[in-house]
C-alpha positions as CSV (number, residue, x, y, z in Angstrom):
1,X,77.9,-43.3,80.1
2,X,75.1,-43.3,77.3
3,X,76.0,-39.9,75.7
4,X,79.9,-40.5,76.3
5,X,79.3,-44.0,74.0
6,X,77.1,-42.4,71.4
7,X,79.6,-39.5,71.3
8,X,82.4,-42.3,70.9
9,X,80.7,-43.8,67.8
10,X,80.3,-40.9,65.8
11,X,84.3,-40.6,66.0
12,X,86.2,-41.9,63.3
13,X,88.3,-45.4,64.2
14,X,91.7,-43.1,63.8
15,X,90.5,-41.1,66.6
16,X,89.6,-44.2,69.0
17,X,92.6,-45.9,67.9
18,X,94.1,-42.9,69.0
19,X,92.7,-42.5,72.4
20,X,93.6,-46.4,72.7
21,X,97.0,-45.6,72.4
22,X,97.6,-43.3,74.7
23,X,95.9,-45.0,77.5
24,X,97.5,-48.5,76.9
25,X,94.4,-50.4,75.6
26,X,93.9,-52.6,73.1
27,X,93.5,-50.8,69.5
28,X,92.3,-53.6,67.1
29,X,88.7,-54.8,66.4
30,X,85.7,-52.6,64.7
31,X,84.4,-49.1,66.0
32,X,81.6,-51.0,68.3
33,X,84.5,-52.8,70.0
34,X,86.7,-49.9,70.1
35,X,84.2,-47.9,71.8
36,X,83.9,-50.7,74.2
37,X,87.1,-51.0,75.5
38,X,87.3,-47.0,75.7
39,X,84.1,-46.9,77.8
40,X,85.2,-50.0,79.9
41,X,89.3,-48.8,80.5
42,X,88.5,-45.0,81.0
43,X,84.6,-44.7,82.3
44,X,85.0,-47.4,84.9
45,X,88.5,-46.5,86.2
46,X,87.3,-45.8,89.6
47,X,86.6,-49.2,90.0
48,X,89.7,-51.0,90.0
49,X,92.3,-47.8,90.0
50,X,94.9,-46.9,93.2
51,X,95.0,-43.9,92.1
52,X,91.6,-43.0,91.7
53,X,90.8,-45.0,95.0
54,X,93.4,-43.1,96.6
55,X,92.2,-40.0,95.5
56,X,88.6,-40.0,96.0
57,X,89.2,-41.0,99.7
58,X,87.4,-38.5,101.7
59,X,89.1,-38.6,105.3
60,X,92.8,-38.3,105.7
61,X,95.6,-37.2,103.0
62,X,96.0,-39.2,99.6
63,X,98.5,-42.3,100.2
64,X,101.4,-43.2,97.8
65,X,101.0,-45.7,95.2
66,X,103.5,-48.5,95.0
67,X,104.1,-50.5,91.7
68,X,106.4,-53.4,91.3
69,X,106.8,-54.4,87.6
70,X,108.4,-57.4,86.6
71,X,110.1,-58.4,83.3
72,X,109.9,-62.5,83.4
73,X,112.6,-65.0,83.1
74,X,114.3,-67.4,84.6
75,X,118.2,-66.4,84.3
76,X,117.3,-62.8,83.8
77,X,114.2,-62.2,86.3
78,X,113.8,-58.3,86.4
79,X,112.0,-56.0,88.2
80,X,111.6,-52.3,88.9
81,X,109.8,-50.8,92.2
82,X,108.1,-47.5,91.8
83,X,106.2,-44.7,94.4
84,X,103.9,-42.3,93.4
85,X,103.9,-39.8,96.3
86,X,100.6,-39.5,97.6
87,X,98.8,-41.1,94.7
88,X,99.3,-37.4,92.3
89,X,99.5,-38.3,89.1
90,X,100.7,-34.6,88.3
91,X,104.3,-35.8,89.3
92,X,106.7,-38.0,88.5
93,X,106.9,-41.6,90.2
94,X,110.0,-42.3,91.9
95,X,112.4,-45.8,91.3
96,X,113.5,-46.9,95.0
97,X,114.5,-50.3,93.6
98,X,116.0,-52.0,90.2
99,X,117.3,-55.3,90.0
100,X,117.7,-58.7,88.2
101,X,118.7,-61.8,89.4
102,X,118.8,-65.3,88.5
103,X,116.0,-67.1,89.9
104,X,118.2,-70.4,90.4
105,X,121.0,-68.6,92.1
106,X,118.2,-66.4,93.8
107,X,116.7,-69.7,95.1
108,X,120.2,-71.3,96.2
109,X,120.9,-68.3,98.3
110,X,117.4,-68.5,100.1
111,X,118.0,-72.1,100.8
112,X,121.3,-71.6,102.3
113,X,119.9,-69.4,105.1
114,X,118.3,-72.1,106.5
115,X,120.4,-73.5,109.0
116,X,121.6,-77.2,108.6
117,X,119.8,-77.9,105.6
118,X,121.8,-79.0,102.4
119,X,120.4,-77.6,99.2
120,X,121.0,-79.0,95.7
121,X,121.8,-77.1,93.2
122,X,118.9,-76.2,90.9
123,X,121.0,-76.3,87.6
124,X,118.4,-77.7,85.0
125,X,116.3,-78.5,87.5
126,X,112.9,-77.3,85.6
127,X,110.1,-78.8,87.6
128,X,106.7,-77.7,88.1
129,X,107.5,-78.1,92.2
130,X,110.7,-76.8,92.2
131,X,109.1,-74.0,89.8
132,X,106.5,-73.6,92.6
133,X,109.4,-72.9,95.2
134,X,111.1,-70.2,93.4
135,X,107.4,-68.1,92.6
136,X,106.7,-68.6,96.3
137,X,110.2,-67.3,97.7
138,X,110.1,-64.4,94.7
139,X,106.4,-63.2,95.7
140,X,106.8,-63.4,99.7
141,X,110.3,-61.2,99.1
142,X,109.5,-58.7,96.4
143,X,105.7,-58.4,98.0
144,X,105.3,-59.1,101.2
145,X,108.5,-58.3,102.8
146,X,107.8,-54.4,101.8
147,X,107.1,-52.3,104.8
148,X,104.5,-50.6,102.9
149,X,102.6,-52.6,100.6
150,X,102.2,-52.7,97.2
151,X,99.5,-51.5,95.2
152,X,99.8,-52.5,91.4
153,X,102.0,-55.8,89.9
154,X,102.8,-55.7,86.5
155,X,103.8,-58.9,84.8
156,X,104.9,-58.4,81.1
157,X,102.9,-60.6,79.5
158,X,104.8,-63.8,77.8
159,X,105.1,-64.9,74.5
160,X,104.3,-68.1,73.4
161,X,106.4,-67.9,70.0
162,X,109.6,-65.9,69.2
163,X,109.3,-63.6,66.3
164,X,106.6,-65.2,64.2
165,X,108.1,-68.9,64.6
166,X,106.1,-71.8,63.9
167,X,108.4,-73.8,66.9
168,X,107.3,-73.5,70.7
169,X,110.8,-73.4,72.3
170,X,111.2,-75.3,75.2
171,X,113.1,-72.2,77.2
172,X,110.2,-70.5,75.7
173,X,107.4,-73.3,78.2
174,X,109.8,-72.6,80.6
175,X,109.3,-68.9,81.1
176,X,106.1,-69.9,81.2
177,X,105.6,-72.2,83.5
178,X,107.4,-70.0,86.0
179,X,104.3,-67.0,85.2
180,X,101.5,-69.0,85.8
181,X,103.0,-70.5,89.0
182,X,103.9,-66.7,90.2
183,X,100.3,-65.6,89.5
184,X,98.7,-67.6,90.8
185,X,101.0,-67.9,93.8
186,X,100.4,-64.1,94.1
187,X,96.5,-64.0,93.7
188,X,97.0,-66.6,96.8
189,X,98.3,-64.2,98.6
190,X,96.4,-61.7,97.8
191,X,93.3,-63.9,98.7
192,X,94.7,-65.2,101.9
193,X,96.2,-61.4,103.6
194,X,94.2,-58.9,104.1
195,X,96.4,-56.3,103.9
196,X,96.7,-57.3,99.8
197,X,93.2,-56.9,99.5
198,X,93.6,-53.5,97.4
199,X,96.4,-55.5,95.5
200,X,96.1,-54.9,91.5
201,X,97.8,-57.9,89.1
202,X,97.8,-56.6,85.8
203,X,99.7,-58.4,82.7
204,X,101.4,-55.9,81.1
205,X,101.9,-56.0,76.3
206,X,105.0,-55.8,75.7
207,X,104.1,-54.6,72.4
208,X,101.4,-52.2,73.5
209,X,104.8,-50.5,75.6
210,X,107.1,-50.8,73.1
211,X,104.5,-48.8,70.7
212,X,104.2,-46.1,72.9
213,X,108.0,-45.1,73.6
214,X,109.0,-46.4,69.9
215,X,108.5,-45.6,66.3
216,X,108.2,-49.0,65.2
217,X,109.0,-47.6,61.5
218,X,112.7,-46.0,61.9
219,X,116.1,-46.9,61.8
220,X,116.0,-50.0,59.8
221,X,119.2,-50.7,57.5
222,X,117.9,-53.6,55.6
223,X,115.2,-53.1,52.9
224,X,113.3,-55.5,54.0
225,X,113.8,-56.5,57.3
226,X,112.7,-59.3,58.8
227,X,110.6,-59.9,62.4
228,X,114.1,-60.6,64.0
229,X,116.0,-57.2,62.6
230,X,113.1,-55.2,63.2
231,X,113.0,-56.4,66.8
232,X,116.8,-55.8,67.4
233,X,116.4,-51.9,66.3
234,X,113.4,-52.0,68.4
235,X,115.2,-53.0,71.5
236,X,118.5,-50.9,71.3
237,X,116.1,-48.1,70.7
238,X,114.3,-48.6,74.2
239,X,117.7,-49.0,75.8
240,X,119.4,-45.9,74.4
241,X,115.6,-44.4,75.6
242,X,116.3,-45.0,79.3
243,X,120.2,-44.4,79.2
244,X,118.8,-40.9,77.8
245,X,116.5,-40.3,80.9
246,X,119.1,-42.0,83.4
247,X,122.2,-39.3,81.7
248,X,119.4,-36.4,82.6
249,X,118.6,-37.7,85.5
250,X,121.9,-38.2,87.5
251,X,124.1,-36.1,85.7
252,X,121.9,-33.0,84.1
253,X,119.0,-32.6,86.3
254,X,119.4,-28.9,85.9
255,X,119.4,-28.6,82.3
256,X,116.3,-31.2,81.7
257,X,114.4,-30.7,85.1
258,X,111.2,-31.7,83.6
259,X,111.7,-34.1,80.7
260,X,111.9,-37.5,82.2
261,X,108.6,-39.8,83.0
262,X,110.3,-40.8,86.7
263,X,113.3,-39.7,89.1
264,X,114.9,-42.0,91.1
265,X,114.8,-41.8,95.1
266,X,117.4,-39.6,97.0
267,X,118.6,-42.8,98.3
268,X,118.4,-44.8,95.1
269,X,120.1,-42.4,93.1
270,X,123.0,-41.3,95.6
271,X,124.2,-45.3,95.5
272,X,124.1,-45.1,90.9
273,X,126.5,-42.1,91.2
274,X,128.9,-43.9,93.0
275,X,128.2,-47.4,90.5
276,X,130.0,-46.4,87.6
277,X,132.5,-43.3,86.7
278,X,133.6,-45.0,83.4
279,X,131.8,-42.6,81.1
280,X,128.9,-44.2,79.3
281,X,130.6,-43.5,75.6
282,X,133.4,-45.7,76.2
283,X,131.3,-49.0,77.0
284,X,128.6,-51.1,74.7
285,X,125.2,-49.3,74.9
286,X,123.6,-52.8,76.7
287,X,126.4,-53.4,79.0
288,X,126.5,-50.0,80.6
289,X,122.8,-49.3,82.4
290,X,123.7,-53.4,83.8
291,X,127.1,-52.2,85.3
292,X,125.4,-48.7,86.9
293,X,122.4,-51.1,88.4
294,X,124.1,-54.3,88.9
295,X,127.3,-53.0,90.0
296,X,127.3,-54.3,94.0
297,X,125.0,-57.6,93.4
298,X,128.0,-59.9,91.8
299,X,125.4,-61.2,89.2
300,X,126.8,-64.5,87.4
301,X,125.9,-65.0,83.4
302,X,125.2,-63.0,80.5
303,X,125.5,-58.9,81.4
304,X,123.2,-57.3,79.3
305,X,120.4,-54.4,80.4
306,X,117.1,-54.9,78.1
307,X,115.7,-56.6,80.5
308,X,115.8,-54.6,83.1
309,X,115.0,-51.5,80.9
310,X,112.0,-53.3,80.2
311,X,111.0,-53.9,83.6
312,X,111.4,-49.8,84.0
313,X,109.1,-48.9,81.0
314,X,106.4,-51.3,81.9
315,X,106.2,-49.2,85.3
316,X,106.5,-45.8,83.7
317,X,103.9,-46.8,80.7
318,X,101.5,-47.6,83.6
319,X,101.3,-45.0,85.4
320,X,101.6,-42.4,82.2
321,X,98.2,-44.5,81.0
322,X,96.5,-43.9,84.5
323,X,97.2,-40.1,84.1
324,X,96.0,-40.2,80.5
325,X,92.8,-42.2,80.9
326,X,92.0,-39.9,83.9
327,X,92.4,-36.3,81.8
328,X,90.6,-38.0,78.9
329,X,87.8,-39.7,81.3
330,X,87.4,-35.9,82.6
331,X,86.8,-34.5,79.1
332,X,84.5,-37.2,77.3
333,X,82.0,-36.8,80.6
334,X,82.5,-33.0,81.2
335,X,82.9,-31.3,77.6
336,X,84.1,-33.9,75.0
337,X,84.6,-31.4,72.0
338,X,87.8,-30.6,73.6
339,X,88.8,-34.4,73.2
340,X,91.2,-33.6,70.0
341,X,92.7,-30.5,71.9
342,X,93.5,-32.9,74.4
343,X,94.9,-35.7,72.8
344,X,97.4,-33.0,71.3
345,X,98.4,-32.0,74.2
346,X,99.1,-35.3,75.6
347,X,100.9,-36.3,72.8
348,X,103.0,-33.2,72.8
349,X,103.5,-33.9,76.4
350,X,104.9,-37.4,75.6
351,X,107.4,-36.5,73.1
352,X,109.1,-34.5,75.0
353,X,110.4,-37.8,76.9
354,X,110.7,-40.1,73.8
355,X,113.1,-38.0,72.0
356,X,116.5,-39.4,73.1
357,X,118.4,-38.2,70.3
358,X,118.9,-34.4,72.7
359,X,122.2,-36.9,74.4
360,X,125.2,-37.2,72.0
């Protein structure tokens, strides 16, 4: 630990900013704090890991790792299930599940089951105890009805302002009232089962993922574009990023077998074929990933698909960090002047899925 921080500090702040970046940790501050949050995310990953946990056990095979990660809101609640097949980070993670809903309507339809009760509709109804209802239903379905559990939650992390704004919206408090009640509803559960015991939460930056599948820097038509325009490009860039991976995945497997960061499960994927035929070029970039997920769940309101592409690269940024920090955790303690070697490589690695300009 000693000789991985000294080595750290005679590094130049590029290099750990560097290092940062690839494993999803913070970048900002001075070289002591840098080194800090290198040593603490990377040299201590054993201790709150699944996939070091999984690995290191010494009797029985390695289990699979399952991740839910959630993209927050209250009309457009998203979420993306992933399994890593017996924990090894060396392949792919696999999407078994990928939905949206609206947590109103999601709520209304719970209620309903219940037979002869009368449920009101929830329209506008933005209560802290009717808020507590809906985190309680979301968290018992997404969590604790899986047959296996889950390992990791992600919960992208909620803003406070929109794009630099002075103004706290009220939609804004909304959103998050609704992620404190489903943390701590979830850290409940975690505390009260003890099969959630092993159970990670982890808030997820959106900016952080966004940064690492997105040059922040490109396609801008304005001279000077402002917080809103830049954010725009930035978000048509991450959905014509997954409808890349998705084309390669479903439709040209054999001629990209290895360039997308996950695959979707036989099941999964057999019921996306059969979503959608209309070819992809004939439909608005944000309406077509929504019609091949969505197409069987009769979802009311605006159709649009960042949000659920959001929920998908949370996932796949987590577990591409965990395989990062665990090669770069190998070198610093074993032979650290391969560190730059290394950081090519992984960089070379991940452009290989970030370039979705290879799809016409």
């Amino acid at each position: 630990m000693e000789k991985v921080s000294a080595f750290l500090k005679i590094q130049k702040n590029a290099i750990l900013k560097q290092i940062c970046g690839n494993c999803g940790l913070p970048s900002s501050g001075k070289k002591d704090l840098l080194v800090n949050t290198i040593c603490d995310g990377i040299l201590h990953l054993d201790d709150r890991d699944p996939l070091a946990l999984k690995q290191s056990k010494e009797l029985g095979l390695p289990k699979d790792v399952r991740l839910l990660s959630i993209d927050l809101g209250i009309k457009n609640f998203s979420y993306c299930k992933f399994v890593l097949p017996k924990g090894d980070y060396n392949t792919v993670p696999e999407v078994y599940d990928w939905s949206k809903l609206n947590v109103f309507d999601y709520y209304n339809n719970k209620s309903a089951q219940k037979p002869g009760e009368i449920t009101a509709t929830l329209i506008d109804d933005y209560t802290p105890n009717r808020f507590s209802e809906i985190a309680y239903h979301i968290a018992t379905e997404l969590v604790m009805a899986e047959e296996n559990p889950i390992d990791v939650i992600l919960i992208e992390q909620q803003r406070s302002r929109t794009t630099g704004s002075s103004a706290v919206q009220e939609w804004t408090l909304r959103v998050n009232m609704l992620e404190h009640m489903l943390y701590s509803t979830l850290f409940t559960l975690k505390q009260s089962h003890t099969g959630l015991n092993g159970l990670q939460l982890v808030t997820s930056s959106p900016k952080r993922m966004s940064d690492y599948f997105i040059n922040c820097k490109n396609e801008s038509h304005e001279e000077n574009p402002t917080k809103r325009q830049k954010s725009s490009v930035i978000k048509r860039q991450r959905i014509k990023l997954v409808e890349n991976w998705i084309d390669k995945i479903q439709f040209r497997r054999s001629e990209f077998p290895h360039n997308t960061p996950f695959i979707f499960q036989q099941t999964f994927g057999k019921k996306l074929k059969n979503n959608d035929p209309t070819p992809k070029v004939q439909k608005r970039q944000s309406k077509y990933i929504f019609d091949l997920i969505m197409a069987d769940k009769h979802m009311k309101g605006r159709q649009k698909s960042d949000d659920l592409v959001d929920s998908l690269l949370h996932g796949v940024s987590w577990f591409s960090w965990m395989k990062n920090r665990m090669i770069l955790r190998d070198i610093l303690m074993n032979d650290p002047n391969k560190l730059m070697d290394t950081l090519i490589i992984i960089e070379n690695n991940h452009s290989k899925f970030t370039d979705y300009q290879e799809v016409d």
